[in-house]
Every structure is written in structure tokens, then in C-alpha cells.
ROKOL-786269 format. One record per residue: residue number from 0; residue in one letter; x, y, z of N, C-alpha, C in turn. Coordinates in steps of 0.001 Angstrom, whole numbers, plus 500000, padded with zeros to 6 digits. Example, Ala and Ser with C-alpha at 12.3 -4.5 7.8 and 13.67 -1.06 7.14 Angstrom:
residues 2
DRENLUM num residu    nc1    nc2    nc3   cac1   cac2   cac3    cc1    cc2    cc3
DRENLUM   0      A 513190 494310 507800 512300 495500 507800 513200 496700 507800
DRENLUM   1      S 512850 497750 507080 513670 498940 507140 512900 500030 507870
***
This chain:
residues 111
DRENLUM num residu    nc1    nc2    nc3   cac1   cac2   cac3    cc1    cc2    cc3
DRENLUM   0      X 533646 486943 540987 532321 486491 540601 531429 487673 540241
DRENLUM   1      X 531586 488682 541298 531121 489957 540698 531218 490573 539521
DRENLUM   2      X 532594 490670 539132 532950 491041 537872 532290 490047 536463
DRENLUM   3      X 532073 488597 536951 532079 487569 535602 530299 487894 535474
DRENLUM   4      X 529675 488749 536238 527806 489122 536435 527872 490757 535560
DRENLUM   5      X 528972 491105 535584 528314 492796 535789 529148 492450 534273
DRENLUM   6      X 529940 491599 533232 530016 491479 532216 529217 490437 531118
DRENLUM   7      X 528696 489549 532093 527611 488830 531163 526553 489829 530753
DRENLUM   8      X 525873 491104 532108 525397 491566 532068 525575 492440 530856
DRENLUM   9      X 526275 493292 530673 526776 494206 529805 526873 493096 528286
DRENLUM  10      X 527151 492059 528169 526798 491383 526835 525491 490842 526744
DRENLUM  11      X 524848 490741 527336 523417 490774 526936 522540 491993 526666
DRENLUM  12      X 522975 492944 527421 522802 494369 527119 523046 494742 525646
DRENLUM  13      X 524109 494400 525633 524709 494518 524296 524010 493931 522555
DRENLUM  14      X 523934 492851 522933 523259 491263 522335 521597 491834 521908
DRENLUM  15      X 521645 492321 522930 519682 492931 522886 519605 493898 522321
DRENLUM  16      X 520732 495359 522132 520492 496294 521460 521071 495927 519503
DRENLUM  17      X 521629 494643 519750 522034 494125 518609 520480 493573 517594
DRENLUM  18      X 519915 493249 518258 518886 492368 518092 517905 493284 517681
DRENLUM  19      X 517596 494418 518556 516662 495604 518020 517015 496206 516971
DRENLUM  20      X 518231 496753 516835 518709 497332 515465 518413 496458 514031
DRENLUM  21      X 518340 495300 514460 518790 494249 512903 516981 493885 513169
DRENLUM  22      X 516043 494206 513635 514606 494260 513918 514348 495398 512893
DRENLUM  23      X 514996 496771 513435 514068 497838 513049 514848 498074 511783
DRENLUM  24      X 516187 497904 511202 516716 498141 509741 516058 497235 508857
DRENLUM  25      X 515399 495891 509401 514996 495024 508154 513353 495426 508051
DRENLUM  26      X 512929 495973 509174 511589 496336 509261 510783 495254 509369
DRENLUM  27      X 511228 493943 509834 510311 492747 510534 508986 493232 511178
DRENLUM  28      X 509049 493995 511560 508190 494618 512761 506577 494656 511698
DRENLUM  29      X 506859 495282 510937 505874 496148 509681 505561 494701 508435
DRENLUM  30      X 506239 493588 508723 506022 492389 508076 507118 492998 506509
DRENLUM  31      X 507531 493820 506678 508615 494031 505582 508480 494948 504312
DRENLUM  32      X 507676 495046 504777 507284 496508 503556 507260 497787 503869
DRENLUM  33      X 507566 498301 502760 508271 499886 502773 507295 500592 502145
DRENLUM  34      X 506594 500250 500901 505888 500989 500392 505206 500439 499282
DRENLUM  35      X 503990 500701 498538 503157 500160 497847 503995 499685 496466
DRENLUM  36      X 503451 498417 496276 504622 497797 494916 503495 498278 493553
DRENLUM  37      X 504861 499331 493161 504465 500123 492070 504026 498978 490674
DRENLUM  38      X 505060 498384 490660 504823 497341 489681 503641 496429 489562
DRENLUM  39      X 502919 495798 490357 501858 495142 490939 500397 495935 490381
DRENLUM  40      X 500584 497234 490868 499707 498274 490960 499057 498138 489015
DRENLUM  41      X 500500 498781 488382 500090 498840 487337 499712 497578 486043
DRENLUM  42      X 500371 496656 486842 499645 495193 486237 498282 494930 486486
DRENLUM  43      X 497932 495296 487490 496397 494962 487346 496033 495957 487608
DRENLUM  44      X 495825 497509 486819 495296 498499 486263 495612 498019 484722
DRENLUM  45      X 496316 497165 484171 496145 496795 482772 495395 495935 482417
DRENLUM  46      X 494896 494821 483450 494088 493974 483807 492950 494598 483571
DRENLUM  47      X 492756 495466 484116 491498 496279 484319 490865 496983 483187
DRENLUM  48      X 492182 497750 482315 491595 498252 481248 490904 497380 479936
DRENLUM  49      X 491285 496101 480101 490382 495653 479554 488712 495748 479365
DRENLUM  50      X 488208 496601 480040 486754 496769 480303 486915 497741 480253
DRENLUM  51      X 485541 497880 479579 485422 499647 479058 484801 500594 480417
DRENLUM  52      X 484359 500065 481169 483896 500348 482598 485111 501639 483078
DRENLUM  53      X 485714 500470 483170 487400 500888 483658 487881 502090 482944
DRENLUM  54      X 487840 501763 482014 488870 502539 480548 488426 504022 480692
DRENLUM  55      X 486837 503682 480835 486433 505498 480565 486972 505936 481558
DRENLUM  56      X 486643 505234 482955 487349 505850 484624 488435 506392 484463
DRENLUM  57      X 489413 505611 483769 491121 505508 483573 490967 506983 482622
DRENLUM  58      X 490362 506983 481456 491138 508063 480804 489676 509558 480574
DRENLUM  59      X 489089 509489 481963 488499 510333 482428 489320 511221 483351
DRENLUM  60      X 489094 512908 482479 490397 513802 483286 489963 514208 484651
DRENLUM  61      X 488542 513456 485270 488823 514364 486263 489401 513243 487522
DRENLUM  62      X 489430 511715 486623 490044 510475 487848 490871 509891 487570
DRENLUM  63      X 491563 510658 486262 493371 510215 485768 494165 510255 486638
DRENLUM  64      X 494257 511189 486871 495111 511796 488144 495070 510865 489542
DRENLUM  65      X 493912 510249 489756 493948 509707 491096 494908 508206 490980
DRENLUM  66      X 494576 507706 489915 495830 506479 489503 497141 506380 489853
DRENLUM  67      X 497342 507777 490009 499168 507906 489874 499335 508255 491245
DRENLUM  68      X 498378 509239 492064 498735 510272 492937 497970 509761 494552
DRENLUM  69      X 496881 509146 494303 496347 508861 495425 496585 507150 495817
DRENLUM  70      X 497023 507901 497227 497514 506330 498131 496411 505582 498140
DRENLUM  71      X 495368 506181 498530 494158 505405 498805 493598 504444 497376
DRENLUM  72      X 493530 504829 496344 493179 504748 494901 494611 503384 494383
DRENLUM  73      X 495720 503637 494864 496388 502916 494455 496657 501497 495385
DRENLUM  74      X 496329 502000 497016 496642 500497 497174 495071 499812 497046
DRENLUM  75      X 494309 500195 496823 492837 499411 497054 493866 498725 495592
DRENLUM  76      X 493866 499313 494506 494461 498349 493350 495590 497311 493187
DRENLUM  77      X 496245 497453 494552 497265 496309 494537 497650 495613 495023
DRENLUM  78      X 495307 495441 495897 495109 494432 495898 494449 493006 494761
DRENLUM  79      X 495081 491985 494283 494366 491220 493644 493336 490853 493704
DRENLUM  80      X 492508 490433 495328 492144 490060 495474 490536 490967 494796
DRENLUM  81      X 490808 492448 495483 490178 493544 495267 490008 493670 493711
DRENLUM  82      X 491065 493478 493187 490983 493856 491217 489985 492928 491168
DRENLUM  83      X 490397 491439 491291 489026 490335 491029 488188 490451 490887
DRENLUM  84      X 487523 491019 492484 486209 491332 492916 486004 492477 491672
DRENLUM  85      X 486908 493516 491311 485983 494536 490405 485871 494180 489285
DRENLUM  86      X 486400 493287 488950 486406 492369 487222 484629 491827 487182
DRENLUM  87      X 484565 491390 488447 483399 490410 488362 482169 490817 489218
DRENLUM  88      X 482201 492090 489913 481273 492489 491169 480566 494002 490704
DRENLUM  89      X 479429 494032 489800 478858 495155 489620 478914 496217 491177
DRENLUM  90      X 478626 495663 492490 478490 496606 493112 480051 496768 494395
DRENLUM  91      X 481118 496093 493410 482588 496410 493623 482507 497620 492965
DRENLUM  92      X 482659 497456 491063 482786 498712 491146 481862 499646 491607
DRENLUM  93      X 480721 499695 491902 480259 501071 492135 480941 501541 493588
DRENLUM  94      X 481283 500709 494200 482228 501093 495537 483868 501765 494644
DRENLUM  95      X 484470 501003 494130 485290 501905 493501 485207 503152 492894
DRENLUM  96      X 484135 503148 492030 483760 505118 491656 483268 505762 492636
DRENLUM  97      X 482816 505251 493774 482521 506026 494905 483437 506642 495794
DRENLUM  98      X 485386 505689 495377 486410 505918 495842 486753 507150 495158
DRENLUM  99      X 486976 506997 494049 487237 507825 492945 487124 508977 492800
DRENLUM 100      X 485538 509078 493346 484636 510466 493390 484938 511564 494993
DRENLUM 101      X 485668 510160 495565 485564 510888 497050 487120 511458 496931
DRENLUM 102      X 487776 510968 496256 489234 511645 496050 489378 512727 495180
DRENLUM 103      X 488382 512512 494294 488191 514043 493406 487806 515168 494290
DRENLUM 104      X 486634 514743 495241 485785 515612 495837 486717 516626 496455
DRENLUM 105      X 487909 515364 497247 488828 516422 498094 490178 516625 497486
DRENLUM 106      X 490230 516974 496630 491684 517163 495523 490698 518539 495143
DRENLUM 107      X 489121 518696 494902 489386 520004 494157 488550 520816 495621
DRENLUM 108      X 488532 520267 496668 488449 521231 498092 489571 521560 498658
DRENLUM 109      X 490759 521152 498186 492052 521230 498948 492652 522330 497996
DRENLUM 110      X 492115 522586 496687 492761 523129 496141 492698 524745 496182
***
């Protein structure tokens, strides 16, 4: 009887480190994401260039760069919900060039 305890034991032991592994390889934990969906991002930055608001931002050299390079700059954009709001919210965007400006600020203090 001893023995049929100290091997259930050891398969549940077992069973449980099974269970954590196939947790932390699928990344359940984190709701499943790995990293910002590149694709997403740049669909609604095309969205966006529709407005000249945008456009100058976009192909202004000193906040080109933040499109491609800054995490912060890219996931605020991939959110929809967020693009919306700047399609239609004068004081969205001015919160967005305020993003913009604060990533420039420290891209040319870091440099």
C-alpha cells in the first residue's frame, strides 16, 4: 500500500510538471502573445495616412524613425481602438505628438 502512495505520488508529481511546461511553452500565462503584431501596426498607420495631420508626422525626419523603432510609438498604434480615437479626437492627437515629441526628446539625449 505504501508503495501504490509513494507512486501515485511521483505521477502526479510528474502530471504537474507536465502541465507547467505545456503552460509556459504556449505562453497561456501572458494570454498568448509574444510580441507586437507587425502587420496590424502598419494597417492602421495606412489608415492614418490618410490625413494630412498624420502624413506630415509620418514623413517628418525627426518622427520617421519613431514608427519603425519605438515600442512605445508602435503599440499605442496597434491599438484600433486608439487609431479611431486619433482619426476623430483633436485632443487624441495632440496626446499622440506629445508621444512623438517625448521619444524624440530621448532618442537625441541618449545619443
Amino acid at each position: 500500500m505504501k508503495k501504490f502512495w509513494g507512486v501515485l505520488g511521483s505521477f502526479i508529481i510528474a502530471l504537474f510538471g507536465v502541465l507547467l511546461s505545456l503552460i509556459s511553452s504556449t505562453d497561456l500565462v501572458s494570454g498568448g502573445r509574444i510580441g507586437l503584431k507587425t502587420v496590424k501596426i502598419e494597417k492602421n498607420i495606412e489608415k492614418l495616412k490618410q490625413f494630412s495631420w498624420f502624413e506630415e508626422l509620418y514623413e517628418n525626419e525627426q518622427h520617421h524613425r519613431s514608427f519603425f523603432v519605438s515600442l512605445k510609438v508602435r503599440k499605442y498604434l496597434e491599438s484600433s481602438i486608439r487609431v479611431n480615437r486619433l482619426k476623430n479626437s483633436k485632443r487624441e492627437q495632440e496626446k499622440f505628438i506629445h508621444l512623438l515629441e517625448e521619444v524624440a526628446e530621448l532618442r537625441l539625449k541618449n545619443k
